[in-house]
VEXDREN-2710 file (C-alpha; in Angstrom, 1 decimal):
% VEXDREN-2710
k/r/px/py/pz
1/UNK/134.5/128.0/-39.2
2/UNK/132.7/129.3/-42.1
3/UNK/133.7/132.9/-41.5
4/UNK/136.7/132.1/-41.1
5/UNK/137.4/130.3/-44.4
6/UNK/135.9/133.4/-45.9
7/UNK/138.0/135.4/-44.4
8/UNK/141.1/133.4/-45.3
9/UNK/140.6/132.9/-48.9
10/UNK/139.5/136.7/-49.3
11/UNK/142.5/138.1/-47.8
12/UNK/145.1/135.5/-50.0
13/UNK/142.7/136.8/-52.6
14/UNK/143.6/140.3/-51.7
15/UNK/147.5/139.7/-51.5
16/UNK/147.8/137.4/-54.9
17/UNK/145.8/139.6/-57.1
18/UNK/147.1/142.4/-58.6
19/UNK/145.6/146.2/-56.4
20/UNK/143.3/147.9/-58.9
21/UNK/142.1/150.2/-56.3
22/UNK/141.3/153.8/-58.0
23/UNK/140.1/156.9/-56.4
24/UNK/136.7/155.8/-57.2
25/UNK/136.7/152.5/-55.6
26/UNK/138.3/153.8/-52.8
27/UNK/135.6/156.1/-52.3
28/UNK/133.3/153.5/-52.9
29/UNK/135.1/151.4/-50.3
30/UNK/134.9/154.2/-47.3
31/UNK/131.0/155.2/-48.0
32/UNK/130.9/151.2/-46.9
33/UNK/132.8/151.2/-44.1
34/UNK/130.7/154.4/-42.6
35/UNK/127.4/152.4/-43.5
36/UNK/128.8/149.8/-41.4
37/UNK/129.4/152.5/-39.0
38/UNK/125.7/153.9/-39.7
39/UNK/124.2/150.5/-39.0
40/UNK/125.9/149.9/-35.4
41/UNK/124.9/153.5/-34.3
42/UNK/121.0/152.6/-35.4
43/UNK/121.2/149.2/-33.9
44/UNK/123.0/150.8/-31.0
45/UNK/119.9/153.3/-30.5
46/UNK/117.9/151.3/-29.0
47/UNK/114.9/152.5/-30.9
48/UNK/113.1/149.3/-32.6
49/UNK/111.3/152.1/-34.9
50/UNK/114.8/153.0/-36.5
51/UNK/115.8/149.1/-37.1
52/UNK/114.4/149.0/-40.6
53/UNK/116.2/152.3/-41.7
54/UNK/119.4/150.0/-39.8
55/UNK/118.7/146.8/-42.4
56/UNK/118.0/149.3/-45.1
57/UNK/121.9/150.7/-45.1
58/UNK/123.1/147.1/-44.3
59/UNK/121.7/146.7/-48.0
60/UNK/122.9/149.2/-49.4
61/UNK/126.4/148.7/-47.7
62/UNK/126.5/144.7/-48.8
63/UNK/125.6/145.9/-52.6
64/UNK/127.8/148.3/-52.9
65/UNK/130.9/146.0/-51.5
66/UNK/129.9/144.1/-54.0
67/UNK/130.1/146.1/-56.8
68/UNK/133.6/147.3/-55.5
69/UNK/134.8/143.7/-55.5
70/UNK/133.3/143.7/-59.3
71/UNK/135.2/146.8/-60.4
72/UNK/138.3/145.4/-58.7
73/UNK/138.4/141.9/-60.2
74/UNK/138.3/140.4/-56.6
75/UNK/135.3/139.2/-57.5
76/UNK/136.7/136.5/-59.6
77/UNK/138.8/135.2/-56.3
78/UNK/136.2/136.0/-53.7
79/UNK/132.6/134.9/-55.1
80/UNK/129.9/134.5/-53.0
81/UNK/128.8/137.4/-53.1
82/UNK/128.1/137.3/-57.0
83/UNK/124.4/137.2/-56.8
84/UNK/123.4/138.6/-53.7
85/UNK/122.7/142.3/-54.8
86/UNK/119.5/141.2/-56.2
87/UNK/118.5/140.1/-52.5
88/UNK/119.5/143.3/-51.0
89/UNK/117.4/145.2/-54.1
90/UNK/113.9/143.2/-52.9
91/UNK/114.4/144.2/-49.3
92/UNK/114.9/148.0/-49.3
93/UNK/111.7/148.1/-50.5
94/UNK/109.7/146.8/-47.7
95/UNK/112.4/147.9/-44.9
96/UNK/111.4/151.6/-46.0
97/UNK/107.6/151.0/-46.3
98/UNK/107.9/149.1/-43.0
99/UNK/109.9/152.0/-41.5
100/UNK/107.0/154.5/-42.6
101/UNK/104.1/152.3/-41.8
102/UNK/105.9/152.1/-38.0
103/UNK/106.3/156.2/-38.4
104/UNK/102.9/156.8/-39.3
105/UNK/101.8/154.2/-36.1
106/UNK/99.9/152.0/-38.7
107/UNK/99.4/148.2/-37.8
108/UNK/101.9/146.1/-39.0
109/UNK/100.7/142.7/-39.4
110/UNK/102.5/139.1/-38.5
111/UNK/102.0/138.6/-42.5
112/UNK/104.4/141.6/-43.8
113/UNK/107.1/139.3/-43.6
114/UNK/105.3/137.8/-47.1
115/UNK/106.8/141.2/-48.5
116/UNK/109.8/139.8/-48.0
117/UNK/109.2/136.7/-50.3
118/UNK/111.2/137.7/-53.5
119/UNK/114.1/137.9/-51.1
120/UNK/114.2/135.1/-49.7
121/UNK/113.7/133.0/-52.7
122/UNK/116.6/134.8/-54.0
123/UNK/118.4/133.6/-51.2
124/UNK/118.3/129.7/-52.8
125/UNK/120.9/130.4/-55.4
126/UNK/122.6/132.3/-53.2
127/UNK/123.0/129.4/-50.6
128/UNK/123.9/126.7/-53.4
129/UNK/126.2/129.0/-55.0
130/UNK/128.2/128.8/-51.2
131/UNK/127.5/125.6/-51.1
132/UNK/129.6/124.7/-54.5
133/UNK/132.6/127.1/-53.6
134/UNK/132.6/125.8/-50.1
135/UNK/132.3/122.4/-52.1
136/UNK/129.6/120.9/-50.4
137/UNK/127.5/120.3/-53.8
138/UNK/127.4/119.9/-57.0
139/UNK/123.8/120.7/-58.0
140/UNK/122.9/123.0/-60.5
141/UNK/122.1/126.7/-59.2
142/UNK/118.1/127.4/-59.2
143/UNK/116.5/130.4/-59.7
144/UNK/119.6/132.0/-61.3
145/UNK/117.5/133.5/-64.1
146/UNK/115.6/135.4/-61.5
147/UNK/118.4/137.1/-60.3
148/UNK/119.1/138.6/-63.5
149/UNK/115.5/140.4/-63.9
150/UNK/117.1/144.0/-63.3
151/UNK/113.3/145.4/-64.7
152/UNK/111.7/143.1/-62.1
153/UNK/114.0/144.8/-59.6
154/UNK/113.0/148.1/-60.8
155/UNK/109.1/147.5/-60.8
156/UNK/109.0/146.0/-57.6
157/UNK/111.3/149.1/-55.8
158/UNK/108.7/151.5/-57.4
159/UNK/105.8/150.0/-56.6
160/UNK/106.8/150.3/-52.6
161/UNK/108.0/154.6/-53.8
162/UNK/104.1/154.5/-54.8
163/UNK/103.0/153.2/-51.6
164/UNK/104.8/155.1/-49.2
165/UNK/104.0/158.9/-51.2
166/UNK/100.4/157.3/-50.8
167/UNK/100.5/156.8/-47.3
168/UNK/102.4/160.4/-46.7
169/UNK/99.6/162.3/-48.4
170/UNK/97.1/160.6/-47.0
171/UNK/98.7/161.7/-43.6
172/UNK/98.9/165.3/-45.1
173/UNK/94.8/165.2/-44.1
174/UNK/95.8/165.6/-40.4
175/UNK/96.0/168.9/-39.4
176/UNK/99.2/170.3/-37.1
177/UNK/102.4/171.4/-37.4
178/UNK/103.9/167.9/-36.1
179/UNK/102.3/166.1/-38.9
180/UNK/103.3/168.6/-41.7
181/UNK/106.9/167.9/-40.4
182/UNK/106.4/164.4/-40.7
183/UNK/105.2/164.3/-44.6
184/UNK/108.2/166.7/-45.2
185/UNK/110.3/163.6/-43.4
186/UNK/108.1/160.9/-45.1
187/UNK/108.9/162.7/-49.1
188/UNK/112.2/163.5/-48.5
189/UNK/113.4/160.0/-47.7
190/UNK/111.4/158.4/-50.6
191/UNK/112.7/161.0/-52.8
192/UNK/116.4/160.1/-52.2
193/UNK/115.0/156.0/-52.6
194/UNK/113.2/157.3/-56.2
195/UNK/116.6/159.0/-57.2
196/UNK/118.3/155.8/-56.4
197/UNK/116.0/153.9/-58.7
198/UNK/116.4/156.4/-61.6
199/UNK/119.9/155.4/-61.9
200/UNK/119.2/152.0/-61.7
201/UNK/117.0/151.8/-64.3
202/UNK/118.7/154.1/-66.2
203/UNK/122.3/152.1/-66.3
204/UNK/120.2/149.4/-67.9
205/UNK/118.8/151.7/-70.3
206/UNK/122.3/153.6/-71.3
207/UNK/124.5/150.3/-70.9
208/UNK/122.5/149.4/-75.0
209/UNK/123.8/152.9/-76.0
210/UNK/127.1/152.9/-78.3
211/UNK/128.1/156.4/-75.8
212/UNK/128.5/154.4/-72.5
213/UNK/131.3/153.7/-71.0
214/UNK/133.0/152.4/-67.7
215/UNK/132.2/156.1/-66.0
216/UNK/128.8/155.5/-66.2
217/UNK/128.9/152.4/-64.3
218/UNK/129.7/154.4/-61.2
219/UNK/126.3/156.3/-61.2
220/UNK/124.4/153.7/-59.2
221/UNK/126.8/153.7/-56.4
222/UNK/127.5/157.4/-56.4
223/UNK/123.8/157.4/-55.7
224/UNK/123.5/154.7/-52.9
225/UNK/127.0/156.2/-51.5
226/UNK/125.2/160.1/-51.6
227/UNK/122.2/158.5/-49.8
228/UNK/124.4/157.2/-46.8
229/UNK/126.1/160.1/-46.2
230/UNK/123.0/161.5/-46.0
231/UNK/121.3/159.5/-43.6
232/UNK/124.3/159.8/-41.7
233/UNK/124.5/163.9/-42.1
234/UNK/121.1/163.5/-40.8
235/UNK/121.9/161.6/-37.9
236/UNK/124.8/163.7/-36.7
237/UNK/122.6/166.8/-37.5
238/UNK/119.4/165.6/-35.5
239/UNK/119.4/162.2/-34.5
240/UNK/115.8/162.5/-33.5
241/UNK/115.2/162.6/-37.3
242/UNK/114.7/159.0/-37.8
243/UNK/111.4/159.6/-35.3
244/UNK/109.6/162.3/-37.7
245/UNK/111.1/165.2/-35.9
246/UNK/112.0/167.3/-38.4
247/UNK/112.7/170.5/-37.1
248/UNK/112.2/174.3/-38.6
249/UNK/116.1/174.3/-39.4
250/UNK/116.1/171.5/-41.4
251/UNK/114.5/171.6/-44.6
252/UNK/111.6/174.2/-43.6
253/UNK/111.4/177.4/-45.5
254/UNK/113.6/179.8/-43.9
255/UNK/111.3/183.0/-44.1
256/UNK/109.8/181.3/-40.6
257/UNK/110.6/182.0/-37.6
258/UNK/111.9/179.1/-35.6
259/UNK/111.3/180.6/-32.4
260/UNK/107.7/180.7/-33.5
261/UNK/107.6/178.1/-35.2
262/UNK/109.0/175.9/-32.1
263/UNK/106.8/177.2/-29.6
264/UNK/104.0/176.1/-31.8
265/UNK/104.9/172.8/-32.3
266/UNK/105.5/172.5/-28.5
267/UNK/102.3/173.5/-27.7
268/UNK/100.9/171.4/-30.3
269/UNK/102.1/168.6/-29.1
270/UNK/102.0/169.5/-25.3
271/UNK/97.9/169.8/-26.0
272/UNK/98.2/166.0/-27.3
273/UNK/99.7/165.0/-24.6
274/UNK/97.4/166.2/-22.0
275/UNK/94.9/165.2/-23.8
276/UNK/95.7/161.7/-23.8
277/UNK/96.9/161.8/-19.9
278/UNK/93.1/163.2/-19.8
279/UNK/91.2/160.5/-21.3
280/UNK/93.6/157.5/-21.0
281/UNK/95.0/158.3/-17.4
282/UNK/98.0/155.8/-18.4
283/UNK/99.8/157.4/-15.3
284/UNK/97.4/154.9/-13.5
285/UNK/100.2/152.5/-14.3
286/UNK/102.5/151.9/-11.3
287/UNK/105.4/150.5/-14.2
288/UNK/105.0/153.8/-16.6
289/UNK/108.3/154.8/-18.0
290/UNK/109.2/157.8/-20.4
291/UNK/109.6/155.0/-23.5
292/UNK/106.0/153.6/-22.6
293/UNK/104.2/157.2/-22.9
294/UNK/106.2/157.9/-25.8
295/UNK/105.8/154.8/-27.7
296/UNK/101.9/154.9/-26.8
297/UNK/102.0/158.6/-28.2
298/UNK/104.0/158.3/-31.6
299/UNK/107.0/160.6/-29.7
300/UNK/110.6/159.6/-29.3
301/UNK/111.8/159.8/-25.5
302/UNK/113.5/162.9/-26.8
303/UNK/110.7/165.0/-27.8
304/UNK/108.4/164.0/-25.2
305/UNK/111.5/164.8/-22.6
306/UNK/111.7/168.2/-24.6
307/UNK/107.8/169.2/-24.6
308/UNK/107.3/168.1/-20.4
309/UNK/110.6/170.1/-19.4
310/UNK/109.9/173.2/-22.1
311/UNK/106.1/173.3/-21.3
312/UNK/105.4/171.8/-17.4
313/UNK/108.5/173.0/-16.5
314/UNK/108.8/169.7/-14.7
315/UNK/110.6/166.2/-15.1
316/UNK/108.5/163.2/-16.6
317/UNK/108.0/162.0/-12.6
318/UNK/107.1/165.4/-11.5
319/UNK/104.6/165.9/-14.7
320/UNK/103.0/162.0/-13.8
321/UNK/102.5/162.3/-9.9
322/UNK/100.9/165.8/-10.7
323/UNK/98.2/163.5/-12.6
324/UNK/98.1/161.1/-9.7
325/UNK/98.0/163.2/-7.0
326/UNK/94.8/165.0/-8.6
327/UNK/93.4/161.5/-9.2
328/UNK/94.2/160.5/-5.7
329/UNK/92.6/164.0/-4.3
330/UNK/89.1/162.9/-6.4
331/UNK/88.9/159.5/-5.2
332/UNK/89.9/161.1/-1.5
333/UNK/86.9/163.0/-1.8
334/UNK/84.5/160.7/-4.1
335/UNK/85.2/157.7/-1.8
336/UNK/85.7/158.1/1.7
337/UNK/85.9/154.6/3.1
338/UNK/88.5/153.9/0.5
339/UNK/91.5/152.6/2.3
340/UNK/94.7/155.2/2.0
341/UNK/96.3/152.3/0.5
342/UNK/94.1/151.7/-2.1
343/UNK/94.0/154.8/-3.2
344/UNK/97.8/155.4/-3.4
345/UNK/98.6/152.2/-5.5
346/UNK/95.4/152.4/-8.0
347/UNK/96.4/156.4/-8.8
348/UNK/99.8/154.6/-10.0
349/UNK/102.3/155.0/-6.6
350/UNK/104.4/152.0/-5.9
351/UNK/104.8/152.4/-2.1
352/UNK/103.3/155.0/0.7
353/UNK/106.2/157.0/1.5
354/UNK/106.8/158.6/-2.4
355/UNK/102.7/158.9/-2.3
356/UNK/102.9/160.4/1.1
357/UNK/105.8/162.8/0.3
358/UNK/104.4/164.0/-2.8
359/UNK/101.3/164.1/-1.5
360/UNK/102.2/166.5/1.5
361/UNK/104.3/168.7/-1.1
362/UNK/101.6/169.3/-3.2
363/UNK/98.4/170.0/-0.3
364/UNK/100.5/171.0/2.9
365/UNK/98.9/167.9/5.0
366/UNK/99.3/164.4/4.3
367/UNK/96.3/161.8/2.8
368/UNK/94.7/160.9/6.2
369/UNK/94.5/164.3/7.3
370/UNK/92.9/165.7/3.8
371/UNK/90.3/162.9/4.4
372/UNK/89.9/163.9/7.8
373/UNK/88.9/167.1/7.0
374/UNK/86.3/166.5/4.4
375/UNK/84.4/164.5/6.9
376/UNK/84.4/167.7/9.1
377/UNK/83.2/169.8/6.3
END
């Protein structure tokens, strides 16, 4: 019902009041609806470590409507969303430090959500302000001072830009090619969130100055509409992005060779893997999925798909049984009164035909007869 009033009273707003629509506006309006578009494709993913970058264009997507419906006069006949920029302004912060600390596989604690506190006590005019149009109260609206604090706004966003360059250099310590694509990742998405501050702060700064004029208060949203279509360029381009995958085509220098560069990464992060198969043995799981090593490695399912099939030369089940078979040949010979079935299910099989068949594949006889003939030996 509430939506629905919403919608009602905006769209009599939007036939009774005079178009004022320019080319501007209009441009304005269409960078919103592909955030919209941006945000369903994130959400859509599937990948929980892309969801803040998700909220963080939903922010960007709600603000700028709102300065549309400012520059339009709609605002005057559609208001509730007066005063909610400022709440979108207190979140991007933490969404993209949140994003980075998830990147960067750093511990996020139950607490973060206290970064969110500005926010959500901005959210208390915001609620009484829909309250009175919806005319539920009369009560005087709280807070409303705080919402007007644009250098507030502009400390708080560039205290989060100093955090997350601090936590990409201090990642530029680990050695590797996948790491040095990762702080390239990390400062070129707080670079574009530092651009977008500059021309906050520097609207309030020229709006005092006898030169400024209405063109001028376009520059914040030219700036939050430049730095959708480039997360959306970037998701078209290589949707992987949003993982740390940046690739040699992207923004590297182009004096390397990608071939080169490629097959190093690869066997960078081929080396990792085994490593981990090596000391962890998660392939020990009978429930392991492609998501699970991935996630447990800091890879998206795409890049760990990409390093088995370019550097096995096998599929992610053929890669895991080749670890469980060799476990299951070592316990074969380490424990011979082991039961068959034992064996099979703790190296990570579910059932004894798959561990058979593999099995007999890989040494030419099946379990019982391999154990048969080390007690002959």
């Amino acid at each position: 019902m509430f939506f629905e009033l919403l919608y009602l009273q905006f769209m009599d707003a939007m036939l009774q009041a005079a178009p004022s629509l320019d080319t501007w506006t209009s441009v304005f309006l269409f960078a919103v609806a592909m955030g919209i578009f941006l945000i369903i494709m994130l959400f859509s993913s599937g990948n929980k470590k892309n969801y803040p970058i998700a909220f963080l264009v939903m922010a960007f997507s709600i603000i700028l409507f709102q300065y549309v419906l400012y520059w339009t006069r709609y605002e005057e006949v559609f208001p509730y969303l007066v005063i909610i920029p400022p709440v979108c302004y207190y979140v991007t912060g933490p969404l993209l430090y949140l994003y980075f600390l998830n990147l960067y596989r750093k511990k996020v604690q139950f607490n973060y959500a206290l970064h969110f506190l500005p926010a959500f006590i901005l959210l208390i005019p915001n609620i009484i302000l829909w309250l009175k149009y919806l005319g539920f109260t009369e009560m005087k609206i709280h807070l409303l001072w705080l919402a007007q604090q644009h250098w507030f706004i502009v400390a708080h966003m560039s205290i989060y830009t100093a955090l997350i360059f601090r936590l990409s250099y201090k990642s530029e310590k680990q050695q590797g090619e996948f790491h040095r694509i990762r702080s390239i990742w990390s400062k070129t998405l707080a670079s574009f969130y530092t651009i977008f501050i500059l021309a906050y702060a520097s609207y309030y700064i020229m709006v005092k100055l006898p030169f400024f004029s209405s063109e001028w208060d376009y520059a914040i949203s030219i700036t939050m509409s430049a730095s959708i279509y480039a997360i959306g360029y970037f998701i078209f381009k290589q949707p992987q992005v949003f993982d740390g995958e940046f690739y040699a085509q992207l923004f590297l220098p182009k004096r390397i060779n990608t071939d080169d560069f490629e097959r190093s990464l690869l066997d960078e992060l081929y080396e990792k893997l085994t490593t981990y198969m090596v000391e962890k043995k998660p392939y020990t799981d009978n429930e392991l999925r492609l998501v699970h090593l991935a996630d447990n490695l800091g890879f998206s399912t795409h890049l760990l798909s990409k390093v088995i099939n370019k550097k096995s030369g096998k599929n992610f089940n053929q890669f895991v049984n080749e670890y469980r078979l060799e476990e299951a040949q070592r316990l074969l010979a380490e424990n011979s009164s082991e039961s068959i079935k034992s064996i099979y299910f703790d190296v990570g099989f579910n059932n004894k035909a798959t561990f058979y068949n593999a099995f007999r594949r890989k040494f030419k006889c099946t379990p019982l007869q391999y154990k048969q003939q080390l007690l002959e030996s």
